[in-house]
C-alpha positions as CSV (number, residue, x, y, z in Angstrom):
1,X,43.5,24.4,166.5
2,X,43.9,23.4,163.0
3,X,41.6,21.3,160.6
4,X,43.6,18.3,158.9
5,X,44.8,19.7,155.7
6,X,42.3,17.7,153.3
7,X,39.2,19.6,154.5
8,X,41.0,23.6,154.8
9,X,40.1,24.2,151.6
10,X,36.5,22.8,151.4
11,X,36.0,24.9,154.9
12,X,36.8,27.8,153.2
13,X,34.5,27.3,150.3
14,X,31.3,26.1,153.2
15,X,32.0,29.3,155.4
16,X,31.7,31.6,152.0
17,X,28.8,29.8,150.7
18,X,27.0,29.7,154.3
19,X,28.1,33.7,154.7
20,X,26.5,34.3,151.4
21,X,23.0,32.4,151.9
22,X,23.2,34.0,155.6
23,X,22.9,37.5,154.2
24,X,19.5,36.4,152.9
25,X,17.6,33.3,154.6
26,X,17.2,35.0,157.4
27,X,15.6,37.5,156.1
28,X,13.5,35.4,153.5
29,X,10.1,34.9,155.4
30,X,10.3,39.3,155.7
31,X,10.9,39.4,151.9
32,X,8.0,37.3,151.2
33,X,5.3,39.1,154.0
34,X,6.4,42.3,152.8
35,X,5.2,41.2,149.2
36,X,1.9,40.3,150.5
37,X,2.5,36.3,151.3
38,X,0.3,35.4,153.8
39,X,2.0,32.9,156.9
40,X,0.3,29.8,155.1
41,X,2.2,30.8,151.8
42,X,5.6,31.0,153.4
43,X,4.5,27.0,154.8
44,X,3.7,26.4,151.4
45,X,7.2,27.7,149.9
46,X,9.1,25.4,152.5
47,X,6.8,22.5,151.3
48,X,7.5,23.2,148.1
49,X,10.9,22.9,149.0
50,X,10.8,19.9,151.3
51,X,9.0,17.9,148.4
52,X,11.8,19.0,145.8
53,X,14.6,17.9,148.0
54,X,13.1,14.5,148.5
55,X,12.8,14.1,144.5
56,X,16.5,15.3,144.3
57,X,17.9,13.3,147.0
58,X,18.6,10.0,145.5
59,X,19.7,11.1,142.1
60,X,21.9,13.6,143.4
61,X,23.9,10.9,146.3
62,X,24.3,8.7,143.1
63,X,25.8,11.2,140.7
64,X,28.1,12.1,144.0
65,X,29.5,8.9,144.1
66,X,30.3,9.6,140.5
67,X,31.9,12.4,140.0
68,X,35.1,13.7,141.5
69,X,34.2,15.4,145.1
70,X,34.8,19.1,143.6
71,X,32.0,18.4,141.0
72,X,29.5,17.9,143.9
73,X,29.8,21.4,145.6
74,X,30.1,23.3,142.4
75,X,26.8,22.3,141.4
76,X,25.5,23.5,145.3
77,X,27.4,26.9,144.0
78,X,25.7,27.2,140.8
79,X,22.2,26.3,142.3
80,X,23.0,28.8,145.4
81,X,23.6,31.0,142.1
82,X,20.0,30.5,140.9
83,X,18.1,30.5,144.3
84,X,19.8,34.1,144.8
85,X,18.8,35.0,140.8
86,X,15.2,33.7,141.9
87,X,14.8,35.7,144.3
88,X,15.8,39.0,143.0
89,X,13.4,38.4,140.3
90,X,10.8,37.8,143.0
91,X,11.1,41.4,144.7
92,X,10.9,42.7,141.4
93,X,7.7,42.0,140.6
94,X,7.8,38.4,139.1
95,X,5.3,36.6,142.1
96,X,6.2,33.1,139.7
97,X,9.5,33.2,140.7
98,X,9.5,32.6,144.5
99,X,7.7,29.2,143.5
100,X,10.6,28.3,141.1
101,X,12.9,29.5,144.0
102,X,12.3,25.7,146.2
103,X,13.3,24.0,143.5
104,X,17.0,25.8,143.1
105,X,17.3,25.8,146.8
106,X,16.6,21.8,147.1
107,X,19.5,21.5,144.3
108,X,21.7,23.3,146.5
109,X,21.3,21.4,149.6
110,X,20.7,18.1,148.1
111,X,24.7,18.0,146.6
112,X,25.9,20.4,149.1
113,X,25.0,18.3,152.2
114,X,25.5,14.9,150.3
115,X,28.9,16.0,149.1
116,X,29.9,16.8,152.5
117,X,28.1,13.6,154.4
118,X,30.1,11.4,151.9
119,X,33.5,12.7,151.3
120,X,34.1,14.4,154.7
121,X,32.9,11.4,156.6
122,X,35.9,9.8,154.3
123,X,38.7,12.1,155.6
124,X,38.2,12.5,158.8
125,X,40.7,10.7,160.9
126,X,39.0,8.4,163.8
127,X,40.8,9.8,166.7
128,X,40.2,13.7,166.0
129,X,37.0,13.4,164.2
130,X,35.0,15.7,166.8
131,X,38.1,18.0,167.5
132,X,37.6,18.5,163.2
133,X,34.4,18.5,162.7
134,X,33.9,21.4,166.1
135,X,36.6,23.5,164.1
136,X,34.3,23.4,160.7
137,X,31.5,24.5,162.5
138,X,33.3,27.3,164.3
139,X,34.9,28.6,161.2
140,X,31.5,28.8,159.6
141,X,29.6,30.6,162.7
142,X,32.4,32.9,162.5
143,X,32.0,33.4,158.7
144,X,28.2,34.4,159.0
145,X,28.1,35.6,162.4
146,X,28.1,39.2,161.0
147,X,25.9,38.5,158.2
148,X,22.7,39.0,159.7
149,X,23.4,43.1,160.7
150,X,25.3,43.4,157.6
151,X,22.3,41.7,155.5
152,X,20.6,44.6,156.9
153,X,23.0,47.2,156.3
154,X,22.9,46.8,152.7
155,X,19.2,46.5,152.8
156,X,19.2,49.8,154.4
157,X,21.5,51.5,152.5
158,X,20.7,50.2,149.2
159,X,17.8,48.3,148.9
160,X,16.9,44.7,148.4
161,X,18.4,43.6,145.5
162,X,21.9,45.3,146.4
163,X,21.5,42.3,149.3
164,X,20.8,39.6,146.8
165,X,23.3,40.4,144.2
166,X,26.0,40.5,147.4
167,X,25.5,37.2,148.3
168,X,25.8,36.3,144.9
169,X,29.7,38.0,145.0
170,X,30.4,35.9,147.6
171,X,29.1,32.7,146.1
172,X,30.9,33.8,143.5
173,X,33.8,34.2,145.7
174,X,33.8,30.3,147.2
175,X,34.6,29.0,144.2
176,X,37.9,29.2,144.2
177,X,38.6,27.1,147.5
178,X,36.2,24.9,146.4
179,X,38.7,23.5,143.7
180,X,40.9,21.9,146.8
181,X,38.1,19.4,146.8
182,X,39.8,17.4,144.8
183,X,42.1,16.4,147.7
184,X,39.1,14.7,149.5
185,X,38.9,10.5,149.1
186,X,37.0,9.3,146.4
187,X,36.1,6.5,147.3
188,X,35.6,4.4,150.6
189,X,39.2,3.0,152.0
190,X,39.9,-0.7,152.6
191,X,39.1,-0.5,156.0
192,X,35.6,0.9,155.6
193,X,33.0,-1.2,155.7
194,X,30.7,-2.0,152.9
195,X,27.4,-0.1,152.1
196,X,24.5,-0.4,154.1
197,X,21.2,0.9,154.6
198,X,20.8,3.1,157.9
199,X,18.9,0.7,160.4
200,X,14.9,1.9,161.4
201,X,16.0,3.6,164.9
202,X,18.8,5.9,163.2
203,X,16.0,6.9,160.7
204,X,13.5,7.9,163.6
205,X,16.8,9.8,165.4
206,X,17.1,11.7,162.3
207,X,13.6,12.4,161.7
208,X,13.1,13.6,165.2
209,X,16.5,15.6,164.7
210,X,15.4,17.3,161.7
211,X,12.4,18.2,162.8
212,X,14.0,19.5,165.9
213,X,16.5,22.4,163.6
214,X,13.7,22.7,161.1
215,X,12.0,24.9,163.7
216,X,15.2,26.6,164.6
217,X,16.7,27.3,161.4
218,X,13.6,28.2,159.1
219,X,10.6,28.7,161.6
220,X,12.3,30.7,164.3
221,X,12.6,33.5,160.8
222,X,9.1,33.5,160.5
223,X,8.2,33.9,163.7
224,X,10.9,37.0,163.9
225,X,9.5,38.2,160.8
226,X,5.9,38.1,162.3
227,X,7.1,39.4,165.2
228,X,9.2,42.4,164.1
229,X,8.8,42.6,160.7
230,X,12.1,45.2,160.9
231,X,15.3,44.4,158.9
232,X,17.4,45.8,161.4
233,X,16.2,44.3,164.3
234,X,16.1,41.0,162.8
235,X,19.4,41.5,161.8
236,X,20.9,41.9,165.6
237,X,19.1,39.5,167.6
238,X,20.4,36.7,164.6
239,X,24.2,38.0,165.1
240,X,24.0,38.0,168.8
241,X,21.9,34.3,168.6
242,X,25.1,33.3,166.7
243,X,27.5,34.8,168.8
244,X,26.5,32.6,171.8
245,X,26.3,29.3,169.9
246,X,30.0,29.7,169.4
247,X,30.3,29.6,173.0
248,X,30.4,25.7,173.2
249,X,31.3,24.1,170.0
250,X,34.8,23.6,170.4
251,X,33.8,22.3,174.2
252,X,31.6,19.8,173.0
253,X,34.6,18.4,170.1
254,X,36.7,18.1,172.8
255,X,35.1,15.9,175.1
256,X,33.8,14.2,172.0
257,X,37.4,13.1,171.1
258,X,37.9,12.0,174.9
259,X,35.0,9.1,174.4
260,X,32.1,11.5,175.6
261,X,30.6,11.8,172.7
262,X,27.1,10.2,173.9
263,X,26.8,12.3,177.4
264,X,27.5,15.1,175.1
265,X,24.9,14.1,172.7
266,X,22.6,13.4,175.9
267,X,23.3,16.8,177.0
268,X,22.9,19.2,174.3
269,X,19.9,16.9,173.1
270,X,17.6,17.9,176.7
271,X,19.1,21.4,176.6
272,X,17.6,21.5,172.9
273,X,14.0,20.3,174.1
274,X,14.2,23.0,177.2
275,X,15.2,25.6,174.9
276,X,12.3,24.8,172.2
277,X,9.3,25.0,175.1
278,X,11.6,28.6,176.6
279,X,9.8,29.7,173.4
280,X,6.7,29.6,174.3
281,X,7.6,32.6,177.0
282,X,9.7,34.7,174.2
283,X,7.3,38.1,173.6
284,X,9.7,41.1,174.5
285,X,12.8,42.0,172.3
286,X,15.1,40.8,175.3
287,X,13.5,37.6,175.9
288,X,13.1,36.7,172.5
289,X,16.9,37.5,171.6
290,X,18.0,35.7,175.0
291,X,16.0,32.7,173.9
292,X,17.1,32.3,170.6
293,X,20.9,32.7,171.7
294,X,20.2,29.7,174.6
295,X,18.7,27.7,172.0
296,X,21.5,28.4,169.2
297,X,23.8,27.8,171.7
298,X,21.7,24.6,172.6
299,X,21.5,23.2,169.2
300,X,25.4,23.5,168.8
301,X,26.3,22.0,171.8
302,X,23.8,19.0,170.2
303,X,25.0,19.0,166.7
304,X,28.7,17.7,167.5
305,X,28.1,14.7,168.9
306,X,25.4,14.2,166.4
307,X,27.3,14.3,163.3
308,X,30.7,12.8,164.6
309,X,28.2,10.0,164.9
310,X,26.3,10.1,162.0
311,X,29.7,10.1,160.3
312,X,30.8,7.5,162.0
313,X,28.1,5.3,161.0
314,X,28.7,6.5,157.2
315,X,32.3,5.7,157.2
316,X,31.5,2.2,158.3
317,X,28.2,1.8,155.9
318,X,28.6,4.2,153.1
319,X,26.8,6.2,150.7
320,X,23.6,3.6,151.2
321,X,23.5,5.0,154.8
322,X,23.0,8.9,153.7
323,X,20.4,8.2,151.0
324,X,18.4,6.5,153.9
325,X,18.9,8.8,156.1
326,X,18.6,12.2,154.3
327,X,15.3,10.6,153.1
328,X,14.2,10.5,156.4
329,X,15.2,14.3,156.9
330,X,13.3,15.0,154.0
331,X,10.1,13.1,154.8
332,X,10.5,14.8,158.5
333,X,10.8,18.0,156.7
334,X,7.6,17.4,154.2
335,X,5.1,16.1,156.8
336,X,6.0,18.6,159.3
337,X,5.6,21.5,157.1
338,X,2.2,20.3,155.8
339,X,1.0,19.8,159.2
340,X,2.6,23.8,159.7
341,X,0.3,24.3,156.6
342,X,-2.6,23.3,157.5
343,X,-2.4,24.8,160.8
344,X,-1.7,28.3,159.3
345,X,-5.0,27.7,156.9
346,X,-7.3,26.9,160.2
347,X,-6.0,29.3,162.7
348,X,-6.2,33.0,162.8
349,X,-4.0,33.4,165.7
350,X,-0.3,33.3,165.0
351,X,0.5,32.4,168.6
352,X,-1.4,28.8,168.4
353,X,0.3,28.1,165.5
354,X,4.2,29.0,166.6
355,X,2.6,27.1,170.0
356,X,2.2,24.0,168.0
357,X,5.4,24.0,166.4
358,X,7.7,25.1,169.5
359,X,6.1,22.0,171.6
360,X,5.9,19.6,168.7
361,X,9.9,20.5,167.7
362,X,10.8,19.9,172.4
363,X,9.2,16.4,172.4
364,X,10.5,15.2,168.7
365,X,14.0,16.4,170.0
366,X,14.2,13.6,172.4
367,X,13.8,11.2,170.0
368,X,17.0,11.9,168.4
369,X,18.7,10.1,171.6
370,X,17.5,6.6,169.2
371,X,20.5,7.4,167.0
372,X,23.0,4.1,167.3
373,X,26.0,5.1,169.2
374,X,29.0,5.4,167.4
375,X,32.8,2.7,168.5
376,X,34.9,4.4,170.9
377,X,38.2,5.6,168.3
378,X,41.1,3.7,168.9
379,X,44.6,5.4,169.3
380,X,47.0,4.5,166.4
381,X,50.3,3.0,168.1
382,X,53.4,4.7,167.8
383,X,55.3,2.6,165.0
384,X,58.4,1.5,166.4
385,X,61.7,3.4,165.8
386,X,63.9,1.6,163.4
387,X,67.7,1.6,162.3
388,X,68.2,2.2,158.9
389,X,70.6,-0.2,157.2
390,X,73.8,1.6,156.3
391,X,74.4,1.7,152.4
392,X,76.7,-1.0,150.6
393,X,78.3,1.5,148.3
């Protein structure tokens, strides 16, 4: 199955970029314990972070609807670019960096998930906007699904910085297909609807939502980290916890596309919470690596359904909608952090604290079910065949 034309060339550039920052986030919380960062200072770099996204977040969705959609993601390039710089400069000895590091990261994912909210949400077609959006997603997974054991091949065989200055290459690299951005809509078409604010109950879905993958995607490291503290092993439970998630992506677009899009949503949404308390029992290698593929695979099956929706609702309200709702993201992403933070500072047991935040992220994953529920696409008819009129010479 194809992707529409418009977006090949954008998926290309995504895959690279998320290969290249694969290599390293996973692997981030380890960098920072094994140069002395105590648990509460890897909370503090992610609320660093958190509170530098929220300051970039409206600027950057205004200069998006600027600039021409290429201009968006090359400045997520060029801040991947400087994150990576940062933290090379960290591991050599330069502690200031990591705390300049947030900042780059923010930029990156302020215009990179903006740009995509905005001008995707624009070219996908109504009636194969899950089928689209499943094949994005699978073209990425397959992109970083070996980066994780090669992440830790390079660190083995060459050290930290030959890791960093890798995924630099490749950011390098994605570039190129980024310039067939320019294919993507500008603007909003006639038939979208004008630009609206999100309304209160998708704001609580998408604070629940966020907080829900925050603990996936950048506490589940930590807790590996903690837990391991071994490149190499790190490195092979993430590729096989990716491996599985691939499992049901395309499943889920499909039945999205056949007007299942909520019972899909429904679905992956109580898998997620089940998968968040299976946690709580992960101590072994085994069970921590089955646990974290069931709740990849979980969080997959969830995210269809969730963005077809969300972009949806964006193609009918407009650029308005993402700035309220990636400001509920970031507020979800600040305040849960802190409250990481703070737990970190008043508990000596790392157990609690990952306790806390594996029980906090199962019943905040529920609440993503508030979301609005997106029209049922309508089929275009078939136009009429017609009998062209023969010449008058």
């Amino acid at each position: 199955m194809a992707v529409q034309r418009d977006l090949r060339g954008l998926t290309i550039a995504l895959a690279l970029r998320s290969f290249a920052l694969a290599l390293v986030n996973v692997f981030l919380p380890l960098l920072m314990l094994e140069q002395g960062a105590a648990l509460w200072q890897v909370c503090a770099f992610y609320v660093v972070y958190s509170a530098a996204k929220m300051a970039i977040n409206y600027p950057s969705v205004i200069l998006i609807e600027r600039w021409p959609p290429w201009l968006g993601l090359a400045v997520a390039l060029a801040s991947s670019a400087v994150y990576l710089l940062l933290l090379n400069t960290y591991i050599s000895g330069a502690a200031w960096a990591i705390w300049c590091a947030p900042a780059a990261l923010a930029g990156m994912n302020a215009f990179l998930w903006n740009s995509q909210h905005i001008h995707i949400s624009r070219a996908l077609q109504d009636t194969r906007r899950g089928r689209d959006m499943a094949v994005i997603n699978v073209v990425i997974h397959v992109a970083t699904l070996a980066a994780p054991p090669i992440g830790a091949a390079l660190v083995a065989f060459g050290g930290r910085s030959t890791l960093l200055f890798a995924a630099l290459t490749v950011i390098a690299l994605a570039i190129l297909p980024a310039r067939a951005a320019h294919r993507l809509p500008r603007r909003p078409s006639d038939e979208d609807g004008p630009s609206r604010p999100a309304p209160f109950r998708d704001l609580v879905a998408n604070f629940a939502y966020n907080t829900s993958i925050l603990v996936h995607f950048l506490l589940w490291p930590v807790y590996l980290a903690v837990v391991f503290g071994d490149f190499t092993t790190i490195g092979l439970i993430t590729a096989v916890t990716e491996g599985v998630g691939l499992l049901l992506l395309l499943v889920a677009g499909r039945r999205g596309d056949r007007g299942a899009t909520w019972r899909v949503l429904l679905e992956g949404t109580i898998a997620t919470a089940l998968a968040h308390l299976a946690r709580l029992l992960a101590g072994t290698p085994l069970s921590i690596t089955v646990v974290g593929a069931v709740s990849r695979a979980a969080i997959d099956y969830q995210q269809i359904p969730w963005v077809t929706t969300y972009y949806s609702h964006v193609k009918q309200r407009g650029s308005r909608y993402v700035l309220w709702m990636e400001g509920a993201g970031d507020l979800a992403n600040l305040l849960i952090w802190l409250a990481l933070l703070v737990a970190a500072i008043l508990t000596q047991h790392a157990t609690v604290f990952f306790g806390i935040a594996f029980v906090l992220a199962a019943v905040a994953t529920i609440a993503t079910l508030l979301i609005s529920r997106q029209p049922m696409p309508v089929p275009q008819p078939r136009p009429a065949a017609s009998v062209e009129a023969t010449p008058v010479p």
